[in-house]
GUTOR-272111 format. One line per 5 residues: for each residue x, y, z of C-alpha. Coordinates in Angstrom, 2 decimals. Each point is the difference from the previous one (the first is absolute). Layout:
# residues N
X,Y,Z  ...
END
This chain:
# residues 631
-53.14,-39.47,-5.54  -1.75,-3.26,0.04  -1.65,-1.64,3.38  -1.79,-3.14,-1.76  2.28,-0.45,-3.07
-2.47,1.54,-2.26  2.12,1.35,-2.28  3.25,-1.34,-1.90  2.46,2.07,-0.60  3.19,-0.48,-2.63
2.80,-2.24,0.50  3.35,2.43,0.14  3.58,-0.59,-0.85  2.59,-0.93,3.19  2.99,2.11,1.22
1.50,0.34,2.86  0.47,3.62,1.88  3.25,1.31,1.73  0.53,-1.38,2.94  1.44,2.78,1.97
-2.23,1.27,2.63  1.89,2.80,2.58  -1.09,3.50,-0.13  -1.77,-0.27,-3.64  -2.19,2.91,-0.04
2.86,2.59,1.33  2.56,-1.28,-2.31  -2.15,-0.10,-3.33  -1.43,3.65,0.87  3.23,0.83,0.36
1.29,-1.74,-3.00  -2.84,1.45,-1.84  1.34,3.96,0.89  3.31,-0.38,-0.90  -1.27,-1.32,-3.85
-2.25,2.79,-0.20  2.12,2.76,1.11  3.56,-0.82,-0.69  -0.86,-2.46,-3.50  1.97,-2.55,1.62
0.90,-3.13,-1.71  -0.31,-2.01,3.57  2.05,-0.24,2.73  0.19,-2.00,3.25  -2.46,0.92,2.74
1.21,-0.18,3.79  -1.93,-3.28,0.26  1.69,-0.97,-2.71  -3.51,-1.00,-1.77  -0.47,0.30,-3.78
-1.18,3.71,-0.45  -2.99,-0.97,-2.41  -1.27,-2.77,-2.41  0.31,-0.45,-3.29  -3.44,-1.17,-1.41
0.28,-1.76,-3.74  -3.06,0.07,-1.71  -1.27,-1.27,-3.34  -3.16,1.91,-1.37  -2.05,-2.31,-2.55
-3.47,1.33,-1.26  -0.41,2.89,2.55  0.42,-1.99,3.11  3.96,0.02,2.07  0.74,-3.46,0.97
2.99,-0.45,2.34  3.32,-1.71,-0.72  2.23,0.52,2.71  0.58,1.96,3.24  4.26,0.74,0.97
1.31,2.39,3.04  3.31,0.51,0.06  2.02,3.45,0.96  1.10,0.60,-3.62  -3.24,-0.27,-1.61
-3.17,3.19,0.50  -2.98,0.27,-1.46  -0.82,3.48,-1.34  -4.41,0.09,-1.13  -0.23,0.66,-3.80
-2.85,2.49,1.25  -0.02,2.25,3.14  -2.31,-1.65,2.46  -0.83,3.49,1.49  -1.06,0.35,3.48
-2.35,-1.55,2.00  -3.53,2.12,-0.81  -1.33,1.20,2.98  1.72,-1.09,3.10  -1.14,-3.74,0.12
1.42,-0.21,3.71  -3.05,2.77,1.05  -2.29,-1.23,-2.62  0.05,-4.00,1.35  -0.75,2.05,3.67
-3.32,1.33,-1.30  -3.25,-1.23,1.50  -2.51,-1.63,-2.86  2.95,-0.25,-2.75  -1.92,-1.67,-3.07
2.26,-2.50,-1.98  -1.39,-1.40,-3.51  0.89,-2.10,-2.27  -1.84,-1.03,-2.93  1.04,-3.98,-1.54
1.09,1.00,-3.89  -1.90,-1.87,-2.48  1.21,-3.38,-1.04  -2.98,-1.76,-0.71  1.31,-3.13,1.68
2.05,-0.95,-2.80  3.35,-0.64,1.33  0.97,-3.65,0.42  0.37,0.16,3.55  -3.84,0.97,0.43
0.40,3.64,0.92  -3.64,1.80,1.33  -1.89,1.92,-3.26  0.58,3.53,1.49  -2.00,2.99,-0.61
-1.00,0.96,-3.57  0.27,3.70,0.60  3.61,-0.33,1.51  1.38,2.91,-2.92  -2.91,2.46,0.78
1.38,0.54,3.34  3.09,1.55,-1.30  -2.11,2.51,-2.50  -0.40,3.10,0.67  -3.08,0.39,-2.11
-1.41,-2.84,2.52  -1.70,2.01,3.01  0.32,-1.76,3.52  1.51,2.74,1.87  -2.82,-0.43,2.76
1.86,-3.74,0.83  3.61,1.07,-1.33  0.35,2.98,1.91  -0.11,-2.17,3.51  2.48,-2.47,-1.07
3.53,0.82,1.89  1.42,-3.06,-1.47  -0.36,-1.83,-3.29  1.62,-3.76,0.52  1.22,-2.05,-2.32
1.40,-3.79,-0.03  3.31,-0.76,-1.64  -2.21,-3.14,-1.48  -2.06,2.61,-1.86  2.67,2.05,-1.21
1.76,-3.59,-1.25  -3.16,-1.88,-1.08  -2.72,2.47,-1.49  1.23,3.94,-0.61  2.16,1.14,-3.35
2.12,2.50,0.28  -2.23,2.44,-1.07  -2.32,-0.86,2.65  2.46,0.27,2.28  1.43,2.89,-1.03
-3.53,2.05,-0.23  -1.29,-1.30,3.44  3.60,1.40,1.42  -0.98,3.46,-2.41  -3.31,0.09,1.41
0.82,-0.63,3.55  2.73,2.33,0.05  -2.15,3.17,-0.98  -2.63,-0.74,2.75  2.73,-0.58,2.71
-1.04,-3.50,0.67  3.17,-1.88,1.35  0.31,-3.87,-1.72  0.31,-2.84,2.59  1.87,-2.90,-1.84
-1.87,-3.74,2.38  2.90,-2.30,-0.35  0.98,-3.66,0.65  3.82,1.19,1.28  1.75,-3.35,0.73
2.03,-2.37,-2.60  -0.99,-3.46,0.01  3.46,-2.09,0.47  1.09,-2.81,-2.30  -0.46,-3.17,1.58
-1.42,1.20,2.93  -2.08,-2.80,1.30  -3.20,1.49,0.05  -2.62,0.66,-1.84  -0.48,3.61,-2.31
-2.83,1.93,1.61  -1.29,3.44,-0.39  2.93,3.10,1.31  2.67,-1.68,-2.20  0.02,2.37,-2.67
3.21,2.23,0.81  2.12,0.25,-2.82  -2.94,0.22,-2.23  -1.65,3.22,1.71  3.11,1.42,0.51
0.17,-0.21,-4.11  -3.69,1.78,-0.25  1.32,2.89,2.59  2.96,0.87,-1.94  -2.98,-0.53,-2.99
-2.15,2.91,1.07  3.33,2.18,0.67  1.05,-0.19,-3.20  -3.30,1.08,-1.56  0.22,3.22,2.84
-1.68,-1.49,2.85  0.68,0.22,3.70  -0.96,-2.98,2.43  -0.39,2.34,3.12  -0.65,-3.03,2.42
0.19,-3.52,-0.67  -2.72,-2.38,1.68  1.21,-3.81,0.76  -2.50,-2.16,-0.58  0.04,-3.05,2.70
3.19,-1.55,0.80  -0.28,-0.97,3.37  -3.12,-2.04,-0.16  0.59,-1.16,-3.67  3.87,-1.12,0.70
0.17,-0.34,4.21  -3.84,-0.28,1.06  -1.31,-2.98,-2.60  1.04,-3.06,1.57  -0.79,-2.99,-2.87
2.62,-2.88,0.22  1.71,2.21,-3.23  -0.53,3.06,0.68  3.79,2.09,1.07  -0.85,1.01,3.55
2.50,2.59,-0.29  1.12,1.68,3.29  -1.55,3.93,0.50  4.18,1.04,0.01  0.37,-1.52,-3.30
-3.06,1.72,-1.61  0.93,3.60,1.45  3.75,-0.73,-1.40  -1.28,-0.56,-3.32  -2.36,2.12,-0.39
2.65,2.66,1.37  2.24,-0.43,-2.62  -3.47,-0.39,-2.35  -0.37,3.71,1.08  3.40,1.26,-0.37
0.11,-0.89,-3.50  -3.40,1.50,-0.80  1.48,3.42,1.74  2.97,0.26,-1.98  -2.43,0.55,-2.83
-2.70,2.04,2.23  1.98,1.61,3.22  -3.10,1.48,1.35  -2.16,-3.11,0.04  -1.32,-0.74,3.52
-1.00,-4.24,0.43  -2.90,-1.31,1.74  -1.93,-3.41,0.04  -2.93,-1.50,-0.80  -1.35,-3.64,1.97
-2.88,-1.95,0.10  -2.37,-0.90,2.62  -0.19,-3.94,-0.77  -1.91,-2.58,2.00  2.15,-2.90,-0.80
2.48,0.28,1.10  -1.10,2.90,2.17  0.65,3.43,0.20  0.91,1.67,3.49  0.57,3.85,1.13
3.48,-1.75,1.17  0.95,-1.00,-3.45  -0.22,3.24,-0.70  1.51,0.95,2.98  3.16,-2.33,-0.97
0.57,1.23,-3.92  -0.78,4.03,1.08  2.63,-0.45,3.02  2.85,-2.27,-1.90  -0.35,2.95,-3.27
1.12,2.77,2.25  1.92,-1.94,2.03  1.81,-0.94,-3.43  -0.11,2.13,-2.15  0.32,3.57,2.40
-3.55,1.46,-1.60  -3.40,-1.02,0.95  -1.90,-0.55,-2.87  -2.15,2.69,-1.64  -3.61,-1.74,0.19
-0.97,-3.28,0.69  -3.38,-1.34,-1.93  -2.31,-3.14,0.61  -1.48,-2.27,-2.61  -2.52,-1.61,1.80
-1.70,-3.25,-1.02  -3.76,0.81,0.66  -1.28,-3.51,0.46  1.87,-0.24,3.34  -2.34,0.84,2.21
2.11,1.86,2.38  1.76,2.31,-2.68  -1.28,3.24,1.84  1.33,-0.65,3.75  3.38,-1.23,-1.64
0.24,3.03,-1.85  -0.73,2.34,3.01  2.86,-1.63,1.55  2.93,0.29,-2.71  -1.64,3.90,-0.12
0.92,0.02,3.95  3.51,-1.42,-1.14  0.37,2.27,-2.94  -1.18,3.07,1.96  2.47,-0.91,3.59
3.25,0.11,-2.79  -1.82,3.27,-1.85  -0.53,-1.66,-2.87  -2.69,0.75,-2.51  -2.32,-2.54,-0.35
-2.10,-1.01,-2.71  -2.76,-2.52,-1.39  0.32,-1.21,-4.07  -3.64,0.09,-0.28  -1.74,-2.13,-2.46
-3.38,-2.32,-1.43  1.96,-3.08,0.34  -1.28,-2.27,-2.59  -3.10,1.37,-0.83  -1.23,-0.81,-3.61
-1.19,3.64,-1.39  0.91,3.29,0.70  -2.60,1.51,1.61  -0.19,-3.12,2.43  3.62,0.25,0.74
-0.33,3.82,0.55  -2.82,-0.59,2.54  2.32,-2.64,1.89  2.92,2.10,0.17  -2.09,3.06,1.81
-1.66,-2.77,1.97  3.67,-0.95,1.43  1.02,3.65,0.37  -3.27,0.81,1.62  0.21,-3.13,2.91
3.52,1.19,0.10  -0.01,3.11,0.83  -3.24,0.41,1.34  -1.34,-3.24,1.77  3.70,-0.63,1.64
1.63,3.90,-0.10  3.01,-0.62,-2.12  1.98,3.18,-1.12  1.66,-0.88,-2.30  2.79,3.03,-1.18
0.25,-1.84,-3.61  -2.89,-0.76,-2.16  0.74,-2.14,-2.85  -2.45,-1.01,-2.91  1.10,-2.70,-2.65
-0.64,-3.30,-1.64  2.32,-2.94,-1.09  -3.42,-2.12,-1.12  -2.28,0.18,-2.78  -2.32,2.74,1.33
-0.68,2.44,-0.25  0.72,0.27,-3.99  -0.74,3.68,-0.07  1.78,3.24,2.03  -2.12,2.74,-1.71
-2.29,1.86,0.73  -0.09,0.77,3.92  -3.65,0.00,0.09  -0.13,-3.28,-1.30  -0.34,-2.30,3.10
1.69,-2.84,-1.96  3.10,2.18,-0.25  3.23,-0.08,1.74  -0.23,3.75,0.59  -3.55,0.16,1.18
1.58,-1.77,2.98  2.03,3.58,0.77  -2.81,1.84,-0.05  -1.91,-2.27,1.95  2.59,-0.03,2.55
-0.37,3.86,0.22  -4.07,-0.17,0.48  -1.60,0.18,2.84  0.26,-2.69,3.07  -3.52,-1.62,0.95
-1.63,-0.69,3.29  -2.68,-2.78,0.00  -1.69,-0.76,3.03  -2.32,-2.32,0.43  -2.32,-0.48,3.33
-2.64,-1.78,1.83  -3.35,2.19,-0.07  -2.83,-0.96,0.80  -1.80,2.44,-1.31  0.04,-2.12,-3.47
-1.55,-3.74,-0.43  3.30,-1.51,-0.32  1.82,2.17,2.86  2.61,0.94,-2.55  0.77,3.33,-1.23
3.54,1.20,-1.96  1.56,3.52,-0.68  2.37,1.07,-2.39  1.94,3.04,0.95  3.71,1.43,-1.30
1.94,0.05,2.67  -0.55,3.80,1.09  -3.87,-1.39,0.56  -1.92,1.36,-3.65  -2.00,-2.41,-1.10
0.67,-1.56,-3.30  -3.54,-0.82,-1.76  -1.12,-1.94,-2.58  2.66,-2.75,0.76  -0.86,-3.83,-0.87
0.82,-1.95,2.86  0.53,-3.83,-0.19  -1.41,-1.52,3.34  0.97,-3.94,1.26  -0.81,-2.06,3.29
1.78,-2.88,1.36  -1.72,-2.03,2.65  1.58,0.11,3.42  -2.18,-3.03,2.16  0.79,-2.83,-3.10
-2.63,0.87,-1.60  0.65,-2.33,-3.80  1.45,1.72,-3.34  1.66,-1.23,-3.01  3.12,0.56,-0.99
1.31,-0.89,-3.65  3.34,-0.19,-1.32  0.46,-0.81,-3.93  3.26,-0.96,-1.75  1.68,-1.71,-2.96
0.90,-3.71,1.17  3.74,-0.33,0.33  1.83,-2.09,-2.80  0.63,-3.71,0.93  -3.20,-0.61,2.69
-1.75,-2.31,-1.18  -2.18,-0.87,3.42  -0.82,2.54,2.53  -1.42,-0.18,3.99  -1.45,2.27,2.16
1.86,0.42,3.26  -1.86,1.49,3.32  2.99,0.41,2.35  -1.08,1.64,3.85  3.87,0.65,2.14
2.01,-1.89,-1.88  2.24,0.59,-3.85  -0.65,3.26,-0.95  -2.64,0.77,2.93  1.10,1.80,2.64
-0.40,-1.49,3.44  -2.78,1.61,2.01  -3.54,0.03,1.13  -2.12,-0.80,-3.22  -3.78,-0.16,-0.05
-1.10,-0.62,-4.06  -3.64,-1.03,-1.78  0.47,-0.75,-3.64  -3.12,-1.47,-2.12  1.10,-0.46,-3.34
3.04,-0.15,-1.58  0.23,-0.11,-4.18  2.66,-0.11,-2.88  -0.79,-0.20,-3.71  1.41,0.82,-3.46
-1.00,1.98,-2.69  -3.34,0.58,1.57  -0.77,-3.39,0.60  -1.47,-2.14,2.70  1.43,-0.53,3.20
2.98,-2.74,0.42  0.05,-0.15,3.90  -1.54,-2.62,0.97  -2.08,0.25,3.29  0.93,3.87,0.03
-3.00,1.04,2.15  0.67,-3.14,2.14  -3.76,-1.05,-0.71  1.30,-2.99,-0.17  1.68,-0.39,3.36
3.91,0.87,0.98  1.09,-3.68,-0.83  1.19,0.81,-3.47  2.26,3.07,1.60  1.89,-2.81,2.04
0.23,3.21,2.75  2.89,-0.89,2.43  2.30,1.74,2.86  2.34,-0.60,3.13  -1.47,1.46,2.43
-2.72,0.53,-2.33  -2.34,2.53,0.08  -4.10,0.12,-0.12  -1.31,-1.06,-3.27  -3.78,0.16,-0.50
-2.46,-0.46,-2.38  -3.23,2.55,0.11  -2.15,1.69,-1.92  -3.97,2.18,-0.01  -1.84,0.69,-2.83
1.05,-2.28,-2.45  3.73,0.95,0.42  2.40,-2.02,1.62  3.56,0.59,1.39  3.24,-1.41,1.36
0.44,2.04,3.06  4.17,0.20,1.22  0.80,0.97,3.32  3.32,-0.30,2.02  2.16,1.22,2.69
3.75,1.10,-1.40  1.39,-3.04,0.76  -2.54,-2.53,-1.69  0.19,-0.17,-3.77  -2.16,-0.96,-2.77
0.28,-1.48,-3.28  -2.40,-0.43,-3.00  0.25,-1.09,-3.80  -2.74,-0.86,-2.41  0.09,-2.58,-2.47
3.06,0.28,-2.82  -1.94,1.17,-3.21  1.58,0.46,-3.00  1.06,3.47,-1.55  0.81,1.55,-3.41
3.71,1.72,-0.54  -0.98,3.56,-1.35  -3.38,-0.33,0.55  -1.61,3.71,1.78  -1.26,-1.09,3.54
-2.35,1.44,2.48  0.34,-0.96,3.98  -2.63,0.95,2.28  -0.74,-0.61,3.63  -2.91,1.06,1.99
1.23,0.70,3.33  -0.71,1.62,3.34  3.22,0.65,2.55  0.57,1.76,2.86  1.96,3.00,0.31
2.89,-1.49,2.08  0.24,-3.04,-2.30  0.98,1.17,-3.23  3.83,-0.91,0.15  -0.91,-3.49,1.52
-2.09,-1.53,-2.36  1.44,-0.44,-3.84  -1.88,-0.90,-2.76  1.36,-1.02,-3.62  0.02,-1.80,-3.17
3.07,-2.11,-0.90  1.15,-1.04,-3.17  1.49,-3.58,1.12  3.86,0.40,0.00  0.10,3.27,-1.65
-1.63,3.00,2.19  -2.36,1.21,2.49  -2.42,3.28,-0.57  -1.21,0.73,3.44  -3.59,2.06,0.56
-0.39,3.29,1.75  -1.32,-1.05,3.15  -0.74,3.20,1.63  -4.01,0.78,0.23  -1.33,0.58,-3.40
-0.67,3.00,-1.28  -3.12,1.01,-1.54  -0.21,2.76,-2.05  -3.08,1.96,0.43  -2.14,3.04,-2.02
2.17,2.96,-0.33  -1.29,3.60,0.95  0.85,3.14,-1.25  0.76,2.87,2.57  -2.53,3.28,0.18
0.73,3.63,0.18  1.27,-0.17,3.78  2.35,-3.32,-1.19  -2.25,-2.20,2.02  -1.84,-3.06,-1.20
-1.83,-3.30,1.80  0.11,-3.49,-0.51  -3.44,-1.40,-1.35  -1.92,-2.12,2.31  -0.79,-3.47,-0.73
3.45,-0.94,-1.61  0.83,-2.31,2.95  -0.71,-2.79,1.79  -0.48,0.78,3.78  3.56,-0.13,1.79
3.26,1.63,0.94  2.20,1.11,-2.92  2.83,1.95,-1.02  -1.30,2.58,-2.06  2.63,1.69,-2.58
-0.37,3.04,-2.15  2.97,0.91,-2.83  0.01,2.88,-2.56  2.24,-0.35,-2.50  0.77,3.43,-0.44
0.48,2.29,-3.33  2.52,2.33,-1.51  -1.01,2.68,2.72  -0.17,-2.15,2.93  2.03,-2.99,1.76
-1.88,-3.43,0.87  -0.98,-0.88,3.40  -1.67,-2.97,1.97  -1.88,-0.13,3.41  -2.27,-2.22,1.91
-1.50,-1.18,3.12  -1.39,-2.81,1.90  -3.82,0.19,-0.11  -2.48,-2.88,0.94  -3.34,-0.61,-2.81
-3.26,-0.63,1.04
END
């Protein structure tokens, strides 16, 4: 699953699936029966659809690549190995509340021409028993693997001891799969879910080394081959997809007749996710294929600042159609373990807490470089600390006005059933709610090919959003490699004539200024705009940058007013414009989980103020604040 195209998966070989789409579940069970209990060479079915597929492999250094896929009434497929049954009953187990999926990234240390992620070092020690996690393995219901793994990083041994080891502790294998077949000549460009013929090559893979895929999970066709709408991109219609993936699913059966389908999609800003795209691809499967799928699971992208609410809403979808519903949980591109850890309980905590998602399925892998290790679960820069963390205990932190204390601001940190939890560092922050000034600084790599750069003030206008806007900003700076400022005039000392500020109907634009500081001071009404640029100065390709405004905004103006540095004809990298943030002493919480904000750490005014605890291996993290006026 991939929501920002950080990750690059392998280029697969192109076939083309039969094309025959009545009644393909019935018919292939059916088909499937007769083989088993009469030894049937083949035979025509009343649909008069192939009875199975014939899957030609070649196998070349412990990995199965497919050849060739034929259907035909004459022709059956018969599994070198029996594939068994199911496990336990994967239709019950995918109705459980709080089912745990895992899957850990095999190492590859990045090696692979097509720039795979460096997986976890301590992949085999999962599948020892001499390795003791049983406190994490015993709450997995699920261990998932993708068909990319099984083709790109895991011998057959591997394989074949993971299937071994999962087998004796009754943990049912997943196989995450790209199911459609990328056509020849087809107009538009390859993209991620065109891996069909490939995976279906890995499934019969793990069968012949005496493995059972009990469900398969399809990893993003509608928004990867319908949803993304680039001038190349296929734009196939829903009917299509379902078709496909229909007969996708047939020919994975005839090898696993007990395999139950469901789906995995992202929650992507651009273009944007909806509850009614989900809505659209739940409804057109059943409609299509006669079975509602098994689960449906999110991959949400994290920077989108609305992730949470959309993902309430495809749970509303998912739960109206009594589907379970799950959330791939992740660090996102975190750059160590234990950072990337934190982050993933951080989005499971606002989640599940903050908004009161339920999600049915809980799901906890990587497809990026972090984190590199699985083992041990007490190790918060695991992959399995993460399931035991999930399993701690959910935090309460309030924080209040009380003015008992010098600043008026107290916090508590409770479990959820009210006992205190002590000895706790908590991280406080304040943002200033009456535009009171802050800095805000945003560093970077400059992009190749700039070669001059301007700062751009924009108020209801580009990437602005039209509305009131009320905005003081006294100083604005941008230098490399720790060197001196290039903006010239950037705390408008100098006057606004070098910012050439301009607008129709234009807004207020006024110079000010007290104690030796001065300002440009923006206001407008939604329907005047404003427009600033400094002087061009010239910039470095690959040179490390810092940005840095000093800024004070109200509240209600933080989607008008835009500020940014951009790299003449090449990009823009817009600032945060919401109030800054500072970050202030942290406390540590006493016997009765209480603690107080020092006096004396703020200027007099009316703030936000913000306390977070990051949690532990016993306890989930939690956030509160409240609106409190200093001094």
């Amino acid at each position: 699953m991939n929501h920002s195209s950080d990750r690059t998966w392998p280029l697969v070989s192109r076939s083309v699936l039969s094309s025959l789409r009545s009644h393909r579940r019935l018919f292939v069970a059916l088909a499937w029966i007769v083989l088993v209990t009469a030894c049937a060479s083949g035979g025509d079915t009343a649909s008069g659809r192939a009875s199975s597929s014939t899957i030609s492999t070649t196998t070349v250094a412990g990995s199965t690549t497919l050849t060739s896929v034929t259907t035909g009434s004459d022709t059956s497929t018969t599994p070198t190995t029996d594939p068994g049954e199911a496990g336990p009953d994967i239709r019950s187990l995918l109705r459980s509340d709080r089912l745990i999926l895992f899957n850990a990234l095999p190492l590859t240390a990045g090696s692979s021409e097509v720039g795979l992620p460096h997986g976890m070092d301590d992949f085999d020690q999962l599948f020892s028993e001499s390795t003791e996690w049983s406190a994490a393995r015993d709450r997995i219901g699920i261990y998932r693997v993708h068909a990319w793994q099984v083709r790109e990083a895991l011998t057959d041994d591997q394989l074949r001891t993971m299937i071994e080891y999962l087998d004796r502790h009754d943990i049912p294998l997943m196989l995450e799969t790209e199911p459609l077949t990328y056509p020849n000549n087809a107009g538009c460009v390859f993209t991620e879910s065109f891996s069909g013929v490939n995976d279906l090559a890995m499934a019969e893979r793990i069968r012949d080394l005496g493995g059972t895929i009990a469900a398969v999970a399809i990893e993003e066709p509608f928004h990867f081959v319908h949803k993304l709408d680039g001038p190349r991109n296929c734009r196939w219609s829903v009917e299509r997809i379902v078709d496909e993936v229909i007969d996708y699913m047939d020919q994975m059966r005839a090898m696993f007749p007990d395999a139950v389908i469901g789906s995995i999609e992202p929650i992507w800003s651009s273009p944007e996710t909806t509850p009614h795209d989900m809505e659209i691809w739940l409804d057109t499967w059943e409609e299509r294929s006669g079975e509602p799928f098994a689960f449906l699971h999110i991959d949400p992208d994290w920077s989108r600042p609305d992730w949470p609410e959309v993902a309430l809403g495809i749970e509303a979808v998912a739960d109206a159609r009594d589907v379970p519903f799950g959330v791939l949980y992740n660090g996102g591109l975190e750059t160590d373990g234990e950072s990337w850890m934190q982050f993933t309980m951080e989005n499971i905590a606002r989640f599940e807490e903050e908004y009161g998602g339920t999600p049915q399925h809980v799901s906890f892998q990587s497809w990026v470089d972090q984190p590199r290790r699985a083992l041990p679960p007490d190790d918060p820069g695991a992959l399995t600390s993460g399931i035991i963390r999930y399993f701690g205990e959910r935090t309460r932190l309030e924080v209040t006005s009380d003015p008992r204390d010098g600043t008026g601001v107290a916090v508590n940190l409770t479990t959820t059933d009210g006992t205190p939890v002590p000895d706790a560092p908590l991280d406080l922050s304040a943002v200033p709610r009456d535009g009171a000034l802050g800095t805000t600084t945003v560093t970077g790599t400059v992009p190749e090919g700039a070669a001059e750069a301007v700062i751009v003030i924009r108020v209801n206008t580009e990437n602005a959003i039209p509305g009131p806007a009320d905005v003081r900003i006294a100083g604005i700076s941008y230098s490399e490699a720790r060197g001196p400022n290039l903006v010239v005039n950037g705390d408008f000392a100098g006057g606004l004539g070098t910012w050439g500020f301009r607008g129709s109907p234009m807004g207020v634009v006024r110079r000010g200024g007290d104690a030796g500081r001065t300002w440009v001071e923006i206001t407008a009404d939604p329907e005047q705009v404003v427009l600033g640029d400094s002087p061009v100065f010239t910039v470095t390709p690959g040179s490390e940058f810092e940005f840095e405004a000093t800024f004070g905004i109200d509240q209600e103006s933080v989607e008008s007013v835009a500020v940014a540095i951009e790299f003449l004809d090449v990009a823009r990298v817009f600032m945060d414009m919401r109030p800054p943030r500072t970050e202030l002493t942290s406390v540590v919480t006493g016997a009765d989980g209480s603690a107080d904000l020092p006096a004396g750490v703020l200027q007099p005014g009316l703030y936000t103020i913000e306390a977070h605890y990051s949690g532990d291996l016993d306890h989930w993290p939690s956030t509160g604040s409240v609106e409190v006026t200093i001094g």
